[in-house]
PALUM-120687 format. One line per 3 residues: number of its first residue (from 1); for each residue x, y, z of C-alpha. Coordinates in steps of 0.25 Angstrom, whole numbers, m for minus. Layout:
// PALUM-120687
NUM	X:Y:Z  ...
This chain:
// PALUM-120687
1	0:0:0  5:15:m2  3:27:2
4	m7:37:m2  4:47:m4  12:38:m13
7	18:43:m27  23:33:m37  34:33:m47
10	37:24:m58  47:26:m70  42:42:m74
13	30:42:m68  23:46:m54  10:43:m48
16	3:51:m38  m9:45:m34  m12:55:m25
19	m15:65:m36  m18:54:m44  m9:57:m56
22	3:49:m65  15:60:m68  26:55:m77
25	38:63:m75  30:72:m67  21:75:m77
28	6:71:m75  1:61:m85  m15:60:m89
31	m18:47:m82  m29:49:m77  m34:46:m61
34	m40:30:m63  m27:25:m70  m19:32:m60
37	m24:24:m49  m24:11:m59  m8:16:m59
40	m8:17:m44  m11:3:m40  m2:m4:m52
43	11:3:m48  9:1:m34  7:m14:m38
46	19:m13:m48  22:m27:m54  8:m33:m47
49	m3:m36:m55  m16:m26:m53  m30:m34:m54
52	m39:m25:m62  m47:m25:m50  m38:m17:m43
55	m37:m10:m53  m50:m6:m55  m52:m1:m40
58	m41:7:m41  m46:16:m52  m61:14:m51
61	m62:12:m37  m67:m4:m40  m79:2:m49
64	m83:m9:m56  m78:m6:m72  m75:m13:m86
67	m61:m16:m88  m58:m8:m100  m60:5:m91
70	m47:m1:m83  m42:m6:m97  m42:9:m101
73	m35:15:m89  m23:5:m88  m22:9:m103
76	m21:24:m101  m12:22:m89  m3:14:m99
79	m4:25:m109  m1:35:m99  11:28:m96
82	16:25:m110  14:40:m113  19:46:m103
85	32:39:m102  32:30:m115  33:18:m105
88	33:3:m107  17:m3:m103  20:0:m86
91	6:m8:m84  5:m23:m87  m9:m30:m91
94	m11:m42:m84  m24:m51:m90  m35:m53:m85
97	m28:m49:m71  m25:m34:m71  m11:m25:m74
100	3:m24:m68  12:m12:m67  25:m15:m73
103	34:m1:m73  44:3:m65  46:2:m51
106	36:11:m43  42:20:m31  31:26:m23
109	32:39:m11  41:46:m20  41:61:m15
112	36:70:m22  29:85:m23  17:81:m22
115	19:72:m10  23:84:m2  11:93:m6
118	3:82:m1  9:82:12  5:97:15
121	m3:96:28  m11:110:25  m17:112:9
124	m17:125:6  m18:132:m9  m8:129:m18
127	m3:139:m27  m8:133:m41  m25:132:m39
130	m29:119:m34  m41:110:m35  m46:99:m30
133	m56:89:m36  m66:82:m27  m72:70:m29
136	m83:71:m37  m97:68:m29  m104:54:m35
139	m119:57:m38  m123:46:m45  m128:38:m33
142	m121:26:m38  m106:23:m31  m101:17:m43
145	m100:31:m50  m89:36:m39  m79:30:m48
148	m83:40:m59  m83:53:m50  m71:50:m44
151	m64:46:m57  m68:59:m63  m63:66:m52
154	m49:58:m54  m48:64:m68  m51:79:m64
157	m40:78:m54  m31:71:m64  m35:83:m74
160	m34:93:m66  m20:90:m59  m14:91:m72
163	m16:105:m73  m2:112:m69  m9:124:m61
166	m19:118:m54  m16:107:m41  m25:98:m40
169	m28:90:m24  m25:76:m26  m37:65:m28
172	m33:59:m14  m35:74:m8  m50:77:m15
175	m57:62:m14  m55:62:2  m68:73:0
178	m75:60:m7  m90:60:m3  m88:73:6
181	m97:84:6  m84:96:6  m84:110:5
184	m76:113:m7  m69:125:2  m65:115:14
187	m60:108:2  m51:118:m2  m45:119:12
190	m43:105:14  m37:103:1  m30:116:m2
193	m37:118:m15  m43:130:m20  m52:123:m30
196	m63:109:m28  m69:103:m40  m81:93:m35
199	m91:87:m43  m101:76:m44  m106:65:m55
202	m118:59:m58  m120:48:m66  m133:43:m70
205	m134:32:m80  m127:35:m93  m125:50:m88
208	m114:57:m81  m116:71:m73  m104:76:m67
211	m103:92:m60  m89:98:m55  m87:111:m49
214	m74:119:m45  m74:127:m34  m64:137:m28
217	m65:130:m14  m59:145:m8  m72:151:m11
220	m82:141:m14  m84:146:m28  m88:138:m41
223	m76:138:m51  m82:128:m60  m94:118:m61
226	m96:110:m74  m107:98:m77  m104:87:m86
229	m114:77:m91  m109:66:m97  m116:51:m104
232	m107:41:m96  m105:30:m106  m90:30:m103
235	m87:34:m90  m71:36:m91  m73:44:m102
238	m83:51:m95  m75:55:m81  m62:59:m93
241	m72:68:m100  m77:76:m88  m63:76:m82
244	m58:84:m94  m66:93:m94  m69:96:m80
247	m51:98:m79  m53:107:m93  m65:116:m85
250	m60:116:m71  m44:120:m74  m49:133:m82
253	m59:136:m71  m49:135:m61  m38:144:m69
256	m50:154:m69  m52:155:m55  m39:155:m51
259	m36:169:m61  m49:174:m52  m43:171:m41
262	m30:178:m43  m35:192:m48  m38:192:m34
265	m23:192:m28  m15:204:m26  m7:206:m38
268	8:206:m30  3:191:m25  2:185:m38
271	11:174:m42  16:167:m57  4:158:m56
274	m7:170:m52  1:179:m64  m3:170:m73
277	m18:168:m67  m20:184:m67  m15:184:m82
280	m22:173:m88  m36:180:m92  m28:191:m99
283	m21:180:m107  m33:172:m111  m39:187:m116
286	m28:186:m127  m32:200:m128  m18:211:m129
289	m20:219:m117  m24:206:m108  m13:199:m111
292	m3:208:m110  m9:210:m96  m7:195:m93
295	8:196:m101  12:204:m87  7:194:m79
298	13:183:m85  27:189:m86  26:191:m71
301	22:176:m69  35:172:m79  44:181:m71
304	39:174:m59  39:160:m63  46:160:m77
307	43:144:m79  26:149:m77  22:141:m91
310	7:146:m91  14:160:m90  22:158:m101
313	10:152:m109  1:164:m105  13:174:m109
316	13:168:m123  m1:168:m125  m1:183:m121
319	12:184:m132  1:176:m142  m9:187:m139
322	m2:199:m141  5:195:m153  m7:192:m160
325	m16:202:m155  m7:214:m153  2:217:m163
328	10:204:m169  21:208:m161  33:199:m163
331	38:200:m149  25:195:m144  23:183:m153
334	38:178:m147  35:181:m133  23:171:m137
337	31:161:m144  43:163:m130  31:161:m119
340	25:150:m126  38:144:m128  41:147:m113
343	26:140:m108  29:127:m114  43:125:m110
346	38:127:m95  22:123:m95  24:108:m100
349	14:106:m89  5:120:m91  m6:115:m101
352	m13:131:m101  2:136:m104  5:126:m115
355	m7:129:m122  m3:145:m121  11:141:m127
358	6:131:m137  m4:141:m144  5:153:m143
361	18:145:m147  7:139:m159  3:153:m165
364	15:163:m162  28:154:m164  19:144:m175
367	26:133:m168  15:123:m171  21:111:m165
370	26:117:m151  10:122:m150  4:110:m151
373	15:101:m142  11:112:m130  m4:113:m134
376	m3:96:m134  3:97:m120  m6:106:m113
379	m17:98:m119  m11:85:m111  m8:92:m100
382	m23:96:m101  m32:90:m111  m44:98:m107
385	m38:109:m112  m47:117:m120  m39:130:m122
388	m27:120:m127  m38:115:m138  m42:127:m141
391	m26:135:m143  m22:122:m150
């Protein structure tokens, strides 16, 4: 047995199961939630055969399922594996008995960052906004459907902990409110999060109702609230499709209220992060006299952390704006061609600041193939992307 805190590593890779994620080389993969846990268990029974049924319980909770759906999720944590690290097949079928992890040797309780953070004895707001994801209530009156509210809470947290700026409470932290009437403020404290998504799902036959809202748990307000109704035929795909888009919703909603929330601090207290905040509506104006506005906050944020990427990216599309709108000015057209240059080289993990740099590097340096590499990346860093569709 090991301990709840344990972190694993083998050959590139690192699982947390605490925040219930697969890093290779410390970059977060897109496997998703239930094969993390089908992970879990076969590298802490490394070389041992894992009966489906174990299986099973581990990423359905022992909801009773077809075989294909297991099928399906040992083959995308194969395919995450090969791609990731262009590995030899890690997991081993084993007929009509189960599967065997066969890869290199597993060290567990490494130290790492994320260990100490999760020591901290008092929460309290971290500087990048924060959110936590509750579990989401089961109205369907049937227990069976727990698997599907809690799986689909499993892919919000995935989604949403791949957003650079935004840090997300583990799922170990939010399911201990499981079946809790909470006060999303007392949540706030308890967790040291200024944001709670919580929501419900209702199935009914064939159809599917599921309700989220964001709240600013300072204050109580409603950030966000979004209904999907769904036909239920394929319930996997159904919790994937309503994961997206609730992650492609609630990160711009969060991004919002957090430039609100900085017009409201004393202009000496601002920071590289709340610099950019404070300059982002003037750059999305793509208006002359806004932008060169936000072009004095941005250079402030550079001077202040020169590595900023989303700085850099905001700075060429500021560049993009003038040249095209205010003259043709040469020098403009470089500084674009420089920041964007600038915002991929340091954003390789800043989705918003690649699609800045792709679309500016695109149209102002006519570098067709650099574009698309950065708009491809920011889109697997978040494929829910719709601005990145759009630009690209």
């Amino acid at each position: 047995m090991t301990a709840r805190g344990d972190v694993y590593r083998f050959g590139p890779f690192r699982l947390d199961p605490e925040v219930g994620i697969l890093f290779c080389e410390d970059e977060p993969t897109m496997l998703g939630q239930r094969a993390v846990a089908l992970l879990q268990l076969l590298i802490q029974n490394a070389g041992q055969p894992v009966s489906k049924d174990a299986l099973i319980d581990a990423g359905w909770g022992g909801s009773a399922i077809a075989d294909n759906n297991l099928t399906v999720q040992i083959a995308a944590l194969r395919r995450t594996l090969a791609d990731a690290a262009n590995v030899a097949d890690w997991i081993e079928t084993l007929p009509r008995r189960g599967y065997r992890y066969v890869g290199p040797a597993v060290a567990t309780n490494v130290p790492d960052a994320s260990a100490a953070v999760r020591a901290g004895s008092a929460p309290s707001l971290p500087e990048k906004p924060s959110v936590a994801v509750l579990p989401f209530s089961n109205l369907s009156g049937d227990p069976q459907q727990e698997y599907f509210a809690d799986g689909m809470v499993d892919d919000i947290i995935t989604g949403l902990a791949r957003i650079k700026w935004l840090f997300v409470i583990a799922r170990n932290s939010t399911f201990s409110y499981k079946g809790r009437a909470v006060d999303v403020k007392q949540v706030g404290r308890e967790l040291g999060v200024r944001y709670v998504l919580e929501g419900s799902v209702r199935k009914a036959g064939h159809s599917v109702r599921v309700t989220a809202q964001l709240i600013d748990a300072s204050t109580g307000t409603h950030i966000w609230a979004e209904r999907y109704d769904r036909s239920s035929d394929d319930i996997f795909a159904l919790q994937d499709e309503i994961a997206l888009a609730a992650v492609g919703a609630i990160a711009p909603s969060v991004r919002k209220a957090e430039i609100e929330r900085v017009r409201r601090k004393r202009p000496d207290s601002l920071d590289a992060y709340d610099l950019v905040l404070q300059a982002q509506p003037d750059v999305d104006s793509g208006m002359p006299e806004q932008v060169t506005r936000a072009l004095v906050l941005l250079e402030r944020a550079i001077a202040l952390e020169p590595t900023y990427a989303l700085a850099h990216g905001n700075a060429a599309m500021c560049h993009h704006c003038l040249f095209l709108r205010a003259g043709l000015q040469e020098i403009n057209r470089a500084s674009s061609i420089r920041y964007a240059r600038s915002a991929i080289v340091y954003g390789q993990d800043d989705a918003l600041a690649l699609t800045w740099a792709g679309f500016s590097i695109g149209m102002d340096a006519h570098d067709r193939a650099s574009a698309f590499a950065a708009l491809e990346a920011a889109l697997a860093i978040s494929p829910s992307s719709a601005l990145t569709y759009i630009l690209g």
